[in-house]
C-alpha positions as CSV (number, residue, x, y, z in Angstrom):
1,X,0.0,0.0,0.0
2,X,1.6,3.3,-1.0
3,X,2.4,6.1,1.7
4,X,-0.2,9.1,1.7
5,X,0.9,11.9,0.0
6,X,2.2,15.2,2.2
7,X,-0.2,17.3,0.5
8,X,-2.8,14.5,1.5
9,X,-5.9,16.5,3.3
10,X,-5.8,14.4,7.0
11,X,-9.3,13.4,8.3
12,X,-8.4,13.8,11.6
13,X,-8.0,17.5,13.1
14,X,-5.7,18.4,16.7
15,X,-8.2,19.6,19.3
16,X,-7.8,23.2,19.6
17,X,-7.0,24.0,23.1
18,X,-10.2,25.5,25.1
19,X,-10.4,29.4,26.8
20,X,-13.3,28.9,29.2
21,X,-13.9,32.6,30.1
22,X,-14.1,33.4,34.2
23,X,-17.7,34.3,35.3
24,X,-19.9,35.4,37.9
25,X,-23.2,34.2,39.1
26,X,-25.5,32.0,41.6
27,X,-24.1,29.0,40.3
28,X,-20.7,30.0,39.5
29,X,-21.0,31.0,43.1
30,X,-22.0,27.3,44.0
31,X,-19.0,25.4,42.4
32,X,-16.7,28.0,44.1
33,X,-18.6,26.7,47.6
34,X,-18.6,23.0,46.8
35,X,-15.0,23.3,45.7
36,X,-13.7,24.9,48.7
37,X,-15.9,22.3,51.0
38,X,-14.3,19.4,48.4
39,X,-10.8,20.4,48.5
40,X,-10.9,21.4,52.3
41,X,-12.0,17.9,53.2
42,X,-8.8,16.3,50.8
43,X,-6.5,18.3,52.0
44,X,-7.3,18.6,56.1
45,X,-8.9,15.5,56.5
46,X,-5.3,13.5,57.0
47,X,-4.1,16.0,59.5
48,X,-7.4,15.7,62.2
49,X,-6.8,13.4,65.4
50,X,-8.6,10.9,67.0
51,X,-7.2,10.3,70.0
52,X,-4.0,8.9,69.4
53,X,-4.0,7.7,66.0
54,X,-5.2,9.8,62.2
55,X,-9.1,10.5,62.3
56,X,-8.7,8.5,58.3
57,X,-6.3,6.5,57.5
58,X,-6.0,3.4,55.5
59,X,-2.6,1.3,56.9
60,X,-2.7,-1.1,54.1
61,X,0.7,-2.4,55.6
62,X,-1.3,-3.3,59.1
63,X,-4.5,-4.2,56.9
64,X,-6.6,-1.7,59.4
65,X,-8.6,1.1,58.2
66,X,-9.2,3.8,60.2
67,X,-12.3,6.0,59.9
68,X,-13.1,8.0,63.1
69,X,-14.1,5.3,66.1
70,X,-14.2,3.1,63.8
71,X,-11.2,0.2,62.8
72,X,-11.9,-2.1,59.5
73,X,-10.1,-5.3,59.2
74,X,-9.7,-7.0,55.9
75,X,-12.6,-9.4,57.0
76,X,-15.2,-6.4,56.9
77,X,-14.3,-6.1,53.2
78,X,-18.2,-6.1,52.8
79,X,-18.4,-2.7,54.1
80,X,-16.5,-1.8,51.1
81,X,-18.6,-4.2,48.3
82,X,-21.9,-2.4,50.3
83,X,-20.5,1.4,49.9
84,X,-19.2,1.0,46.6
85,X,-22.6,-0.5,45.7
86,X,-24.1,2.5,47.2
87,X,-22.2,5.6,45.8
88,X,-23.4,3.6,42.3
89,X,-27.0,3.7,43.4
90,X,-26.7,6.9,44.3
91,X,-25.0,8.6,41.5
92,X,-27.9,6.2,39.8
93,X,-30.5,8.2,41.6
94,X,-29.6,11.6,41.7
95,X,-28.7,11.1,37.7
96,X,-32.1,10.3,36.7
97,X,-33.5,12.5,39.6
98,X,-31.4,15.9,38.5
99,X,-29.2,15.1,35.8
100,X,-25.6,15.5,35.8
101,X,-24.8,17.6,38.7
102,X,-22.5,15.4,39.9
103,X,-20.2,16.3,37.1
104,X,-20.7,19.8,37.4
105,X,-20.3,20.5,41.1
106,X,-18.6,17.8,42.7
107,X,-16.3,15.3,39.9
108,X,-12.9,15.8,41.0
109,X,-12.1,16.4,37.6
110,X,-14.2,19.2,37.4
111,X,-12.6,20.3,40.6
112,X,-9.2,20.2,40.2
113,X,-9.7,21.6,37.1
114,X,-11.4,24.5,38.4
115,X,-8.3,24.8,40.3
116,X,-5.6,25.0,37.6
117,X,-7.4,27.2,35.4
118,X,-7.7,29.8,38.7
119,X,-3.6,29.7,38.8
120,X,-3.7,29.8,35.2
121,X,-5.4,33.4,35.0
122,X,-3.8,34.3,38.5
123,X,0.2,33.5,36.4
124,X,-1.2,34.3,32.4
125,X,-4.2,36.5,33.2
126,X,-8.0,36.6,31.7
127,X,-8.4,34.8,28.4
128,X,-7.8,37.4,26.0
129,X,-4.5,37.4,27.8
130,X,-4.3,34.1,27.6
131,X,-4.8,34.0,23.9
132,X,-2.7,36.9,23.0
133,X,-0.3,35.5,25.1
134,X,-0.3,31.9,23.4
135,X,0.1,33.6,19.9
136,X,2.9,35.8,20.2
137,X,6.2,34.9,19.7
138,X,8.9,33.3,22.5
139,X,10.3,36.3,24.4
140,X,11.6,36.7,27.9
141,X,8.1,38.0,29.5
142,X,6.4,34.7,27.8
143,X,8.7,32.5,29.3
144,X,8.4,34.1,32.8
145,X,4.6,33.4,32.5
146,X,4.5,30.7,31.7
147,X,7.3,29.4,33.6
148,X,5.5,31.0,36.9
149,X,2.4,28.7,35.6
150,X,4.1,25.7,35.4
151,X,6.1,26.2,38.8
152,X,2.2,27.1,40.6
153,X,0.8,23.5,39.4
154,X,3.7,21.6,39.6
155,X,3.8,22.7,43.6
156,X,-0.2,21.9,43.7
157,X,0.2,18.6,42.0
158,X,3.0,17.8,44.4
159,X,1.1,18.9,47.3
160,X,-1.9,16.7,46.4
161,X,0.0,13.7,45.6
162,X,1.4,14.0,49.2
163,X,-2.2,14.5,50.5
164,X,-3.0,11.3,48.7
165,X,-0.5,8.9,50.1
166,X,-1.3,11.1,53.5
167,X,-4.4,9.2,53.6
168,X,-2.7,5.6,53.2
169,X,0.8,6.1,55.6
170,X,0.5,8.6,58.8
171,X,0.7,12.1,57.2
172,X,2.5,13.8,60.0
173,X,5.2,11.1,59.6
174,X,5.2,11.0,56.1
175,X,5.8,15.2,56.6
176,X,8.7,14.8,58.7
177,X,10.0,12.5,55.8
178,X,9.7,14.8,53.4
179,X,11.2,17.4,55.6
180,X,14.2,15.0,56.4
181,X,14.7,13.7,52.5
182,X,14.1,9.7,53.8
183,X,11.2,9.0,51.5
184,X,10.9,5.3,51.2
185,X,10.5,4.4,47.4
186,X,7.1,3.4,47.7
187,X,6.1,6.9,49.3
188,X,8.3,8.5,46.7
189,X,6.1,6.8,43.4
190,X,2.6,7.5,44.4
191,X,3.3,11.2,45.4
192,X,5.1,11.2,41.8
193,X,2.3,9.3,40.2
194,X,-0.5,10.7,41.5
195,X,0.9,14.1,41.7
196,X,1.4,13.9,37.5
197,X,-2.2,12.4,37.3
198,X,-3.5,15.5,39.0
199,X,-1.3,17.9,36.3
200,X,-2.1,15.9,33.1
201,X,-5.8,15.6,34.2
202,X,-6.4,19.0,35.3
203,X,-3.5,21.0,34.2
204,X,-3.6,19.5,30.2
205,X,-5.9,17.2,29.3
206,X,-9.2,18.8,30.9
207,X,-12.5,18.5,29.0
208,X,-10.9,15.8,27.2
209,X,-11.1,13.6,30.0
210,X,-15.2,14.3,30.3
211,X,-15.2,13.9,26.3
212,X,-13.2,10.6,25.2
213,X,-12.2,8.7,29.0
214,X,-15.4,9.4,31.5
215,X,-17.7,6.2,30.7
216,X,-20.4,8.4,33.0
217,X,-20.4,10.9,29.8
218,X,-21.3,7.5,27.3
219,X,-24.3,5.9,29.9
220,X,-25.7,9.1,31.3
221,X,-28.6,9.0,28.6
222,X,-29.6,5.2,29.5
223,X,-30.8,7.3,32.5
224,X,-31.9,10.4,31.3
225,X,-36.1,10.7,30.5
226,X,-38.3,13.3,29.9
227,X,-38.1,14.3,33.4
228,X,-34.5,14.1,34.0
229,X,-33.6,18.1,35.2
230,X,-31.4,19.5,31.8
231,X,-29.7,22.4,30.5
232,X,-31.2,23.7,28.2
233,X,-31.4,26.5,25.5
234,X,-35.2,27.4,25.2
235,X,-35.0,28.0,21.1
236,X,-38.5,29.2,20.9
237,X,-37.9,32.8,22.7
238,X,-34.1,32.7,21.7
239,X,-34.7,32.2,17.7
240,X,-34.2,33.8,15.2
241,X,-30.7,35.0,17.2
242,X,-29.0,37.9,16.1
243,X,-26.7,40.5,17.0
244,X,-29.3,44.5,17.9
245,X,-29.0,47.8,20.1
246,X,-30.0,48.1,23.3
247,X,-34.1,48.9,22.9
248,X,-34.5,47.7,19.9
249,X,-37.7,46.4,19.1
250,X,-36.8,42.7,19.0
251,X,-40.1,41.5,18.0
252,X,-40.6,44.1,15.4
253,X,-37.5,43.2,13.9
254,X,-38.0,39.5,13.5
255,X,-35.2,38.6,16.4
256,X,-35.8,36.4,19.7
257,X,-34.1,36.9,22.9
258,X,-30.8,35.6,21.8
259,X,-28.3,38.5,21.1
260,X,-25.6,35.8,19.4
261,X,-23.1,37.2,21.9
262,X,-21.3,33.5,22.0
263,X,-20.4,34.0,25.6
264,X,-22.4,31.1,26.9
265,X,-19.7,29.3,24.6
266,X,-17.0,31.0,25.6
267,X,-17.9,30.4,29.1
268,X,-18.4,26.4,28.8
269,X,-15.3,24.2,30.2
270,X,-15.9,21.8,27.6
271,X,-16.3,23.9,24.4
272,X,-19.7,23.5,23.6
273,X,-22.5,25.2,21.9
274,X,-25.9,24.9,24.3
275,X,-27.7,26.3,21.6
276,X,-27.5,23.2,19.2
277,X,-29.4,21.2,22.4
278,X,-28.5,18.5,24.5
279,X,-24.9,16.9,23.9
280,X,-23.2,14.1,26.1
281,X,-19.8,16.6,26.8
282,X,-22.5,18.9,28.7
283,X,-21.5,18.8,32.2
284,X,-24.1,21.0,33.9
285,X,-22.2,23.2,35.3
286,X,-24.5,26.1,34.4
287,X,-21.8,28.5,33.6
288,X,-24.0,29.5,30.6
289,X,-26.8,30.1,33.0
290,X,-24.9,32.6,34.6
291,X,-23.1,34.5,31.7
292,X,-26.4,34.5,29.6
293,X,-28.6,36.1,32.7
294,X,-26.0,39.0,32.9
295,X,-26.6,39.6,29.0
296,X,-30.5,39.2,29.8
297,X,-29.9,41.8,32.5
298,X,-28.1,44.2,30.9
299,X,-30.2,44.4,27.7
300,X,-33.5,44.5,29.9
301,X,-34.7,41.0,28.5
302,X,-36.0,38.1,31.2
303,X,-33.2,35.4,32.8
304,X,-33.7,32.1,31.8
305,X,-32.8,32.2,28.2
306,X,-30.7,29.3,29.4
307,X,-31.7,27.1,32.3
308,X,-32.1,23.9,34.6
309,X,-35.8,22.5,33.1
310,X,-36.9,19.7,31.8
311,X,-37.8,18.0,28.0
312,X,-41.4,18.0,29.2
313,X,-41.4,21.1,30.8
314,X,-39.8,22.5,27.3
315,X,-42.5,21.4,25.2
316,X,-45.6,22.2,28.1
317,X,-46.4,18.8,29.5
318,X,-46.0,18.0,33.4
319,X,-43.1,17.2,34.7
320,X,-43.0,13.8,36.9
321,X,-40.1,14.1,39.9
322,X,-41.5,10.9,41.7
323,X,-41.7,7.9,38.6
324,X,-40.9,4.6,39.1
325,X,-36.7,4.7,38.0
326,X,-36.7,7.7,40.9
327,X,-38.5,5.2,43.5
328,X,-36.5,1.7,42.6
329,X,-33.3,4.1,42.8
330,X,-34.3,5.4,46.0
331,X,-36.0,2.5,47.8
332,X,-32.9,0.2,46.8
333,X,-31.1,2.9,48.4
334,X,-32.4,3.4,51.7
335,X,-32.7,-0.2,52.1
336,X,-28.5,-0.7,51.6
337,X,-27.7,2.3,53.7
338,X,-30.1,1.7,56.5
339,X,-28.7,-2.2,56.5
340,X,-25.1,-0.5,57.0
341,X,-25.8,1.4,59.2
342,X,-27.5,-1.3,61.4
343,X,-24.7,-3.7,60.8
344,X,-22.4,-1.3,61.8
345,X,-24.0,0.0,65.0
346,X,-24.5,-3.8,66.0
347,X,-20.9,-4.8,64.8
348,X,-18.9,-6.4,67.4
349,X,-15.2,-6.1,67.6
350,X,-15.0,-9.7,67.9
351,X,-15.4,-12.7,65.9
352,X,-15.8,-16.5,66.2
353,X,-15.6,-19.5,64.4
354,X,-15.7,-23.2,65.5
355,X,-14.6,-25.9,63.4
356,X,-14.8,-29.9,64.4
357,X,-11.7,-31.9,64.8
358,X,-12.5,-33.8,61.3
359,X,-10.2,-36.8,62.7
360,X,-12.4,-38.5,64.7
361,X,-15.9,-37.4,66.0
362,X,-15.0,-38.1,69.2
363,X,-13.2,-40.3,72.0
364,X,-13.4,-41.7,75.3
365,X,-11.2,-41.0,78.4
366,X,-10.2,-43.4,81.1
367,X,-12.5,-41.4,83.1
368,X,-15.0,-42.6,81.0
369,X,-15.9,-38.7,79.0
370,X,-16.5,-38.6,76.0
371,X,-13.9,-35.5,74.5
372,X,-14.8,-33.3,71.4
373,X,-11.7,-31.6,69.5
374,X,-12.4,-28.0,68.2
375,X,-10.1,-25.4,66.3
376,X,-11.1,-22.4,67.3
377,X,-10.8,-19.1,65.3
378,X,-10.7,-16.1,67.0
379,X,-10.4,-12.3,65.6
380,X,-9.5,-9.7,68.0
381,X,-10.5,-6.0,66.2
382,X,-9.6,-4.6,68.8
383,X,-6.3,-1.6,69.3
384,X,-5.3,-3.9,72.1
385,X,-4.4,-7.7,73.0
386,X,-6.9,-9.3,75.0
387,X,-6.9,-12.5,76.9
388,X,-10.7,-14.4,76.7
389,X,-11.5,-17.1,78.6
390,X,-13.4,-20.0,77.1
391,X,-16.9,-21.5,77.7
392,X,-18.9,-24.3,76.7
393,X,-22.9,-24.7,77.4
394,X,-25.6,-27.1,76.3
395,X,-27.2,-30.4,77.2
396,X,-25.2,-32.1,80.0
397,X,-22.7,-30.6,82.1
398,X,-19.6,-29.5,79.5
399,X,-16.3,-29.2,80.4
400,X,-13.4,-27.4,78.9
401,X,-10.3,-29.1,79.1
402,X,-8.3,-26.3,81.6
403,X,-5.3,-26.3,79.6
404,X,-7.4,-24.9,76.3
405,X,-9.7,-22.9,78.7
406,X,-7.8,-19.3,77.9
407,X,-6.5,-18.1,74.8
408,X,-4.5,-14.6,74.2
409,X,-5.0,-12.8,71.4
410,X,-2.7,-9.3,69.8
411,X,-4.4,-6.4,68.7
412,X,-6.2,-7.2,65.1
413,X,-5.0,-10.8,64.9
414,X,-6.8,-14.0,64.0
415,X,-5.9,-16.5,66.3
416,X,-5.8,-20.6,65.6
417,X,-6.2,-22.7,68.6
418,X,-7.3,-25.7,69.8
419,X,-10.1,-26.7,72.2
420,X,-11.1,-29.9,74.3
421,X,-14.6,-30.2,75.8
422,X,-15.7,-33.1,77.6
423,X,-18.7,-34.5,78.5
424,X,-20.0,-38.0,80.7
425,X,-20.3,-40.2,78.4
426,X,-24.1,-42.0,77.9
427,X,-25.4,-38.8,79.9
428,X,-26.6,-37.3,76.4
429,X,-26.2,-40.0,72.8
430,X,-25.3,-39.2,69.4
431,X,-25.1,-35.7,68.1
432,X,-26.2,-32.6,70.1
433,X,-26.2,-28.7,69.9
434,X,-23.9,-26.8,72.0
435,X,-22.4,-23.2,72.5
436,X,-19.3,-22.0,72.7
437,X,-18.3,-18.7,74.3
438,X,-15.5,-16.5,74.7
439,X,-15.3,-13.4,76.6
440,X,-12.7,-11.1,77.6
441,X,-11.1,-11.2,80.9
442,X,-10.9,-7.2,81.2
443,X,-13.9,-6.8,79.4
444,X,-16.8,-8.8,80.1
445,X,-18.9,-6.4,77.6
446,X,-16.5,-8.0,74.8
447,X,-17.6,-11.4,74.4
448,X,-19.6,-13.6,71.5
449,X,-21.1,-17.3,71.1
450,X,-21.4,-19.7,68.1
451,X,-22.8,-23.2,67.6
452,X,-21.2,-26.2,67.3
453,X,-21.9,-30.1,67.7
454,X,-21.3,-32.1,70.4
455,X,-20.4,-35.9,69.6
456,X,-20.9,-39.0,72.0
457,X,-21.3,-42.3,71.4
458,X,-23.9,-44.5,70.9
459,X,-25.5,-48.0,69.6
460,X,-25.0,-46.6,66.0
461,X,-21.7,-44.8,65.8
462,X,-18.3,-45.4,67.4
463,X,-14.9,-43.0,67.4
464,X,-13.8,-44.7,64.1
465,X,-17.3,-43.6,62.7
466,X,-16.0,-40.8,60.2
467,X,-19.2,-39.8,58.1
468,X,-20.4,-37.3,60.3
469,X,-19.5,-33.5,59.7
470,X,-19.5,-30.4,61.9
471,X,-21.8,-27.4,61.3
């Protein structure tokens, strides 16, 4: 196959880089707040106390995760399954519910973002500047510019790739690292690695990201309906557009609303025209809303040219905020959080489990009691090593051999260990229910009982009898 010519036209054209212009209003207003609440919580989180240990923290090397009063042990992964499945459902639910305000207000791509551009006009200036600035040839005042850019997000990118390992090794030690220059190597790449995530993401590749890698942008409109709250461009009062003087007789002049200022372009993060309708790179961010009601304002027309509505509510039907997508979302919903949070308030930091001695059912002692084997597997989620003495209860008077009658257990440890209970022989036959118990020795409080089975001989089974299993 030959080589394309040079002169060959390409079909593909470079994206042309993206100016959103800064601007002012009741939303604008609102991403500046949930920013600041966003970024405030990354960023102080790591350093708050509880007690003696980080208020969050997530010691993968321990396998404890810290969240408040709370400690997490890799055998509560469900806790995670159950909260992933529920920031799903309920980006689910407020999607179909209110569209895609999670992308506008609260994505941390739409955050950080928000972020860079701010030192981006605070080292290049507004985006005239910016675009004069981009054009004009290399010279010593460019290169400071730009080089002050670059230094500003390189030191933010930095600081929120320390944040982020902050949050996975103790940030006040991983500080005095820094300060020290004893970084262990691990440390050292994900402060790199997320730290250049944060500048290509935000700093480069921008609305790109919510364009060609988000799969939210490609799904959203399996979720959207009729009722879904949209930005939208109301064409009947905006069309015909076209450019007048202020009192002019729009009406008499065949003109709508629309003044064809292109701001609400200008002003969009992801380079979009509102006024061609509904389009997946939309974020919601409303910027338009807010650039277009100052136009509306100063020409004396109404707000609203451009604004949060609905498809129905466009073309003058009802608008349904309770349907049945809205109620499975939200139903499912309460249902998984209100079972977390019960699990959680009744979790206990203790766990059991019994298993039979699979060897032999059972034996006989020269004291004629019949003895049960048991490995026991205990879980102390406690911060602190505890000693727990062993009980067993059920039909007949049990005994626990006193040599397996205590067991000590470290701080979030599983402990393997074995345990004798005996029991007269003929007083109960066959296979019975019984309980086995451990509680702490300092802490009564702490303390938790599981089944097992009991195994004693009788006309129909002897100790060589090996077809029986355990619970």
């Amino acid at each position: 196959m030959d080589a394309p010519s040079p002169n060959t036209p390409s079909n593909y054209a470079a994206a042309e880089k993206i100016y959103p212009r800064e601007v002012d209003g009741e939303y604008a207003r609102l991403r500046r707040g949930a920013a600041w609440l966003l970024l405030g919580f990354f960023y102080l989180i790591p350093w708050l106390q509880w007690h003696d240990r980080q208020a969050l923290l997530f010691d993968l090397p321990r396998r404890k995760f810290h969240i408040l009063a709370l400690t997490f042990w890799p055998q509560d992964f469900i806790y995670l399954s159950l909260l992933l499945i529920i920031a799903a459902l309920t980006l689910f639910f407020f999607t179909a519910l209110a569209g895609r305000l999670w992308c506008g207000y609260a994505c941390p791509q739409t955050v950080w973002t928000e972020v860079f551009l701010a030192l981006e006009r605070f080292a290049e200036g507004s985006r005239q500047q910016r675009i004069k600035l981009d054009k004009a040839p290399w010279s010593a005042s460019k290169l400071a510019r730009k080089s002050w850019k670059q230094f500003l997000w390189i030191v933010f990118s930095l600081w929120t790739g320390f944040t982020f390992v902050g949050f996975f090794t103790p940030i006040r030690e991983l500080s005095g690292e820094v300060l020290v220059n004893s970084l262990g190597p691990w440390e050292s790449f994900w402060i790199l690695f997320y730290g250049a995530a944060t500048y290509g993401n935000a700093g480069y590749l921008r609305e790109q990201v919510c364009k060609y890698f988000c799969p939210y942008a490609r799904f959203q409109s399996a979720m959207f309906d009729s009722n879904t709250l949209i930005i939208t461009y109301d064409t009947a009062r905006g069309e015909p557009r076209g450019a007048r003087k202020k009192g002019t007789d729009q009406r008499a002049a065949g003109l709508g609303d629309c003044v064809d200022c292109t701001l609400c372009v200008q002003v969009c993060p992801t380079g979009i025209d509102i006024r061609k309708g509904l389009q997946y790179e939309c974020i919601a961010c409303a910027a338009c809303i807010d650039v277009c009601d100052g136009v509306m304002d100063k020409i004396g027309y109404p707000k609203r040219l451009i604004r949060y509505t609905t498809q129905n509510a466009m073309d003058g039907r009802p608008t349904r905020v309770l349907r049945p997508r809205v109620l499975v979302y939200g139903a499912i919903l309460c249902l998984l959080s209100g079972g977390m949070a019960v699990s959680l308030a009744l979790r206990k930091p203790l766990a059991l489990d019994v298993l039979h001695d699979r060897n032999a059912l059972y034996r006989l002692l020269d004291s004629g009691d019949a003895e049960n084997v048991y490995l026991l597997k205990v879980m102390n989620k406690t911060e602190s090593a505890q000693r727990f003495r062993v009980g067993a209860a059920g039909t007949g008077a049990l005994q626990v051999d006193p040599e397996t009658e205590f067991v000590q257990v470290p701080a979030g440890e599983v402990l393997s260990a074995p345990l004798r209970v005996r029991r007269k022989a003929g007083e109960v036959t066959g296979a019975s229910d019984i309980r086995i118990s451990i509680t702490s020795v300092a802490d009564a409080r702490l303390t938790t009982t599981t089944r097992a089975r009991f195994f004693s001989p009788d006309d129909s089974s002897s100790p060589d009898d090996s077809s029986s299993s355990d619970d």
